[in-house]
C-alpha positions as CSV (number, residue, x, y, z in Angstrom):
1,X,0.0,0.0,0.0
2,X,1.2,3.4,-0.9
3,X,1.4,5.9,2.5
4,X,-0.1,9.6,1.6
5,X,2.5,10.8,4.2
6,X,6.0,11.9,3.5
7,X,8.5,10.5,4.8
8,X,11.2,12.9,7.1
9,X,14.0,14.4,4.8
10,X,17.4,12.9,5.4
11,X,19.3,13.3,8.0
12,X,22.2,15.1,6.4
13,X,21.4,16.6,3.2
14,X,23.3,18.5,0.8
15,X,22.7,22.6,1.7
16,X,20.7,23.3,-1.3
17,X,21.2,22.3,-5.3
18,X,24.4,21.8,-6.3
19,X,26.6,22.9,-9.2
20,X,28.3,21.0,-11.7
21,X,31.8,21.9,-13.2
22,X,31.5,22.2,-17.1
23,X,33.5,19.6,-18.2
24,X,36.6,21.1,-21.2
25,X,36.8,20.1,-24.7
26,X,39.0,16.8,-25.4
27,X,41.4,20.0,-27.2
28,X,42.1,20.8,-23.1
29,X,43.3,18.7,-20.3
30,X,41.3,17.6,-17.4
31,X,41.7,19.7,-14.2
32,X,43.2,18.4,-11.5
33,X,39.8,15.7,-10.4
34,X,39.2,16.3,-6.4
35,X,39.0,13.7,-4.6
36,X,35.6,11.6,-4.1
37,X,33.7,12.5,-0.4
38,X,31.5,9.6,0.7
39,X,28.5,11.9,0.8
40,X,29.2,14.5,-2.4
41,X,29.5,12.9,-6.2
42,X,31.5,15.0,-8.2
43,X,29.2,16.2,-11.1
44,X,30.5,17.0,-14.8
45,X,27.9,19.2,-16.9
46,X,28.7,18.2,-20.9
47,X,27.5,21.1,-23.3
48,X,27.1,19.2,-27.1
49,X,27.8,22.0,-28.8
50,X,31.2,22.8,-27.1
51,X,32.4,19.2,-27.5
52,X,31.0,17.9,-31.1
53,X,33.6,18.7,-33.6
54,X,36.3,16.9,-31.7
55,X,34.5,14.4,-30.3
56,X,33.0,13.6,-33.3
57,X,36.7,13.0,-34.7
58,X,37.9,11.6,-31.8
59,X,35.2,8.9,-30.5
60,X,36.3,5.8,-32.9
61,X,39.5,6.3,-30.8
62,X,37.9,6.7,-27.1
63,X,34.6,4.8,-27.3
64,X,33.9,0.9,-27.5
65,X,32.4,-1.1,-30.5
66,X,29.2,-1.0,-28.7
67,X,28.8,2.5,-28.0
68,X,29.7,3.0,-31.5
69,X,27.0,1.1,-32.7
70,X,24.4,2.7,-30.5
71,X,24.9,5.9,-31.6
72,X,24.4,4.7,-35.2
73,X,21.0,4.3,-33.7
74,X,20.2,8.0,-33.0
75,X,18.0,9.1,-36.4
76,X,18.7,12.9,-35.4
77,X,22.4,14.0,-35.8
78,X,22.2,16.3,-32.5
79,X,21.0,13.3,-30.6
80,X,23.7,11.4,-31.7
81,X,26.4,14.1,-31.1
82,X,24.9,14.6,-27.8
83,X,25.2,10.5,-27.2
84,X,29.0,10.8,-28.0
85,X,29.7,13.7,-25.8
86,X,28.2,12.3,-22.7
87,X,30.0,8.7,-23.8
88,X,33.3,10.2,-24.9
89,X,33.1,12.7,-21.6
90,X,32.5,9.8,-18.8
91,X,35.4,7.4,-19.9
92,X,37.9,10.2,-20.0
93,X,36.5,11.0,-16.5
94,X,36.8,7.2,-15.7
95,X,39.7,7.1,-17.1
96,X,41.2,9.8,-15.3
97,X,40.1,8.6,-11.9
98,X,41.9,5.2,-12.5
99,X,44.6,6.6,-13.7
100,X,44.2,4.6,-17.4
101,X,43.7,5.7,-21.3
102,X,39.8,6.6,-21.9
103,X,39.6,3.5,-23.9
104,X,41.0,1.4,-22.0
105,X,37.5,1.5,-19.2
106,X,35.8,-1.5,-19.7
107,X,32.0,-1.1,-18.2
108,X,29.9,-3.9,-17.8
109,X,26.3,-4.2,-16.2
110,X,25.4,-4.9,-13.0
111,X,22.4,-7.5,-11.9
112,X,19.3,-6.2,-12.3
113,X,17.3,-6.2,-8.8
114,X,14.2,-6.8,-9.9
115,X,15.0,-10.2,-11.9
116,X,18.5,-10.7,-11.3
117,X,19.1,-10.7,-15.3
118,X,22.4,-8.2,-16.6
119,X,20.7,-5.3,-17.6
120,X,21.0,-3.2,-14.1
121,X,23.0,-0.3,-13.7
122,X,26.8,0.3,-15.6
123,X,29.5,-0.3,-13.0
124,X,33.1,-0.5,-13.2
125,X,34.5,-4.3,-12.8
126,X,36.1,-4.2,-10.0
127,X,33.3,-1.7,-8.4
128,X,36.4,1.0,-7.2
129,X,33.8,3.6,-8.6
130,X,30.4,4.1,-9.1
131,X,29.2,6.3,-11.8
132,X,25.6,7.6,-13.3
133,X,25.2,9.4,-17.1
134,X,21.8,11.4,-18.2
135,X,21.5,13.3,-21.5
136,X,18.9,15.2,-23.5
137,X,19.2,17.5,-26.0
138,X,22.1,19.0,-26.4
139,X,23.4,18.9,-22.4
140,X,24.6,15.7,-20.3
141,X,25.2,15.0,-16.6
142,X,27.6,13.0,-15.5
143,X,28.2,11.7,-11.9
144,X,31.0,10.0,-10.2
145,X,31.2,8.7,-6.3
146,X,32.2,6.2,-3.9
147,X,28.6,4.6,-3.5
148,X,26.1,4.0,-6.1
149,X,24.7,7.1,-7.8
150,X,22.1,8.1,-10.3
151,X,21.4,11.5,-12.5
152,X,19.3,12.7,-14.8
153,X,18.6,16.1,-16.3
154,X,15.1,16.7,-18.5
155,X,14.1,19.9,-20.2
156,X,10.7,21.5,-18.4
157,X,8.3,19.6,-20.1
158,X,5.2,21.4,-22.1
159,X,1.9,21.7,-19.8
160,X,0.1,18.8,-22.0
161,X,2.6,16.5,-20.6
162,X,2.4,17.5,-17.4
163,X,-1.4,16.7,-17.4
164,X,-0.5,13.1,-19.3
165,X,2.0,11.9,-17.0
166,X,1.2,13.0,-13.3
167,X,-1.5,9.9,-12.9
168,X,2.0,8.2,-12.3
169,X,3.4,10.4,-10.0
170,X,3.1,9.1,-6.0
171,X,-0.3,10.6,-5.0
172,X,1.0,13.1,-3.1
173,X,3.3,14.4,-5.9
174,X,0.2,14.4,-7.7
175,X,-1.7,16.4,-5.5
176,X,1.0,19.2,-4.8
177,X,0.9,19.7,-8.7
178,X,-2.8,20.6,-8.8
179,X,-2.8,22.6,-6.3
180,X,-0.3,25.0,-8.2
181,X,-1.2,27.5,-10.6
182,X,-1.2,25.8,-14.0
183,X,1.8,27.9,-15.0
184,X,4.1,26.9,-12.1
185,X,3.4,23.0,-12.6
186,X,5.8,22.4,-15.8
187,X,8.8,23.2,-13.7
188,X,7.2,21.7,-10.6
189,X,6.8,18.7,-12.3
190,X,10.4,18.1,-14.1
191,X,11.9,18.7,-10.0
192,X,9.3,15.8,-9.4
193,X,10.7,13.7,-12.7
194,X,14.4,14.3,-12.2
195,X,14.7,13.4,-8.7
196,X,12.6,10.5,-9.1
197,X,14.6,9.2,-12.2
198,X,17.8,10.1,-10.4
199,X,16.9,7.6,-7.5
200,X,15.6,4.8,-9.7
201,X,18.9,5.0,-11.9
202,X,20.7,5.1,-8.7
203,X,19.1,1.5,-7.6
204,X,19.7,0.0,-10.5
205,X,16.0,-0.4,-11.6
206,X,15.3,3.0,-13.7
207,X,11.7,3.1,-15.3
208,X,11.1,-0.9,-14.6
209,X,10.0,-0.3,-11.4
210,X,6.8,1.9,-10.1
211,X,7.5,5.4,-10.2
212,X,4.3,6.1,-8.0
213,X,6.2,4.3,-5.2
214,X,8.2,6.5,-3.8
215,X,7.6,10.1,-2.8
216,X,10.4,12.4,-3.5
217,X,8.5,15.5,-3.4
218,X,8.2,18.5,-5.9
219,X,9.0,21.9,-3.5
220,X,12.3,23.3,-3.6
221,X,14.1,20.7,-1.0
222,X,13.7,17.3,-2.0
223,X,12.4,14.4,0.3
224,X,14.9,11.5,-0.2
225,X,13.5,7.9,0.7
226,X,15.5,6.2,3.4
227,X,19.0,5.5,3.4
228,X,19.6,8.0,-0.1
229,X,20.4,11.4,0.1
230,X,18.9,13.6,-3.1
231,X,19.6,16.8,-4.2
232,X,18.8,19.3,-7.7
233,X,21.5,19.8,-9.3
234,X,21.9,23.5,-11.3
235,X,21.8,23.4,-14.6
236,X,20.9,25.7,-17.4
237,X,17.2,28.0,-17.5
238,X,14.8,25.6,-19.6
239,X,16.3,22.7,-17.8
240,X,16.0,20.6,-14.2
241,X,18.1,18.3,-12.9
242,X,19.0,15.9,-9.6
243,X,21.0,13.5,-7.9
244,X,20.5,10.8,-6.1
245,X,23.9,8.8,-3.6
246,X,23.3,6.0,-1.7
247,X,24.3,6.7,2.0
């Protein structure tokens, strides 16, 4: 049964949204990569249009057969420039963390939870990092920590989609969004999304389980369910985002 109450926020949250550092062209070195906190991911924000001429030289050389392939798949040539930025910008963050050539990150796929079968979330091999990737027209987020993690970034949806797709928002979610003013429930609703997403990608599951399970709230703090802590993440106007780290 699904409770209409909250639950109580986290314990220790992060002090409001956090901010991403833009992640440089392949043309410019990596700064020097902090290192990983048990209760911050680092965050990477990948701008398409800043990256796609080199990376669209460069990916046969960084990326794996398989990620090749898949962006063959992408029928719109931003979507697949977008695909290769993200790709080509999380293995020369893996890479750099493990102190290895880009190409040389092998990724595989962890059990799924819900049926045990190898489609879960990407993890490194030897599980020394954990990692989470989100994209969407023309921007990608990319998180790395020391405990499982999930992203995702959306653009603010139209209000026709807002009306379509809160009937599978957790009741309560559902109910804070009508009681705003139809103009404020777009935005309202991608905080809802995001964070919601975020968590899902972040236990491995992502849209295969219920997304009406779980409230995660749509105000401006997050509610994060127990033993996660969730945060929005800042990233440009037209645009929401969040994170979600296992604590």
């Amino acid at each position: 049964m699904i409770s209409l109450v909250p639950p109580p926020p986290p314990t220790a949250p992060p002090a409001g949204p956090l901010v991403p550092t833009t992640l440089p062209p392949l043309t410019t070195a990596l700064p020097r990569l902090p290192g990983l906190r048990p209760v911050r991911p680092q965050l990477w924000l990948v701008a398409t249009e800043a990256h796609r001429d080199t990376v669209t030289r460069y990916a046969p050389l960084v990326l794996a057969t398989e990620e090749l392939a898949r962006s063959e798949e992408f029928r719109r040539s931003g979507d697949r420039a977008t695909y290769l930025c993200a790709h080509v910008g999380l293995r020369r963050l893996l890479g750099a963390h493990l102190d290895i050539a880009p190409r040389a990150v092998s990724v595989a796929r962890a059990p799924c939870p819900c049926c045990g079968e190898p489609h879960g979330r990407p993890v490194l091999p030897d599980g020394r990092l954990h990692f989470s990737l989100s994209h969407c027209e023309g921007l990608s987020l990319i998180a790395v920590a020391t405990t499982p993690v999930g992203v995702d970034i959306e653009r603010v949806p139209a209000p026709h989609t807002v009306t379509e797709a809160s009937e599978v928002l957790h009741p309560v979610e559902a109910a804070e969004l009508a009681a705003l003013a139809p103009a404020l429930r777009p935005a309202a609703f991608a905080r809802v999304w995001t964070r919601k997403e975020a968590y899902l990608k972040g236990l491995g599951v992502g849209l295969g389980a219920d997304p009406s399970a779980d409230y995660v709230g749509s105000g401006p703090v997050p509610s994060a369910p127990t033993g996660w802590l969730l945060a929005d993440v800042t990233v440009p106007d037209g645009h929401h985002a969040a994170v979600a780290l296992r604590q």
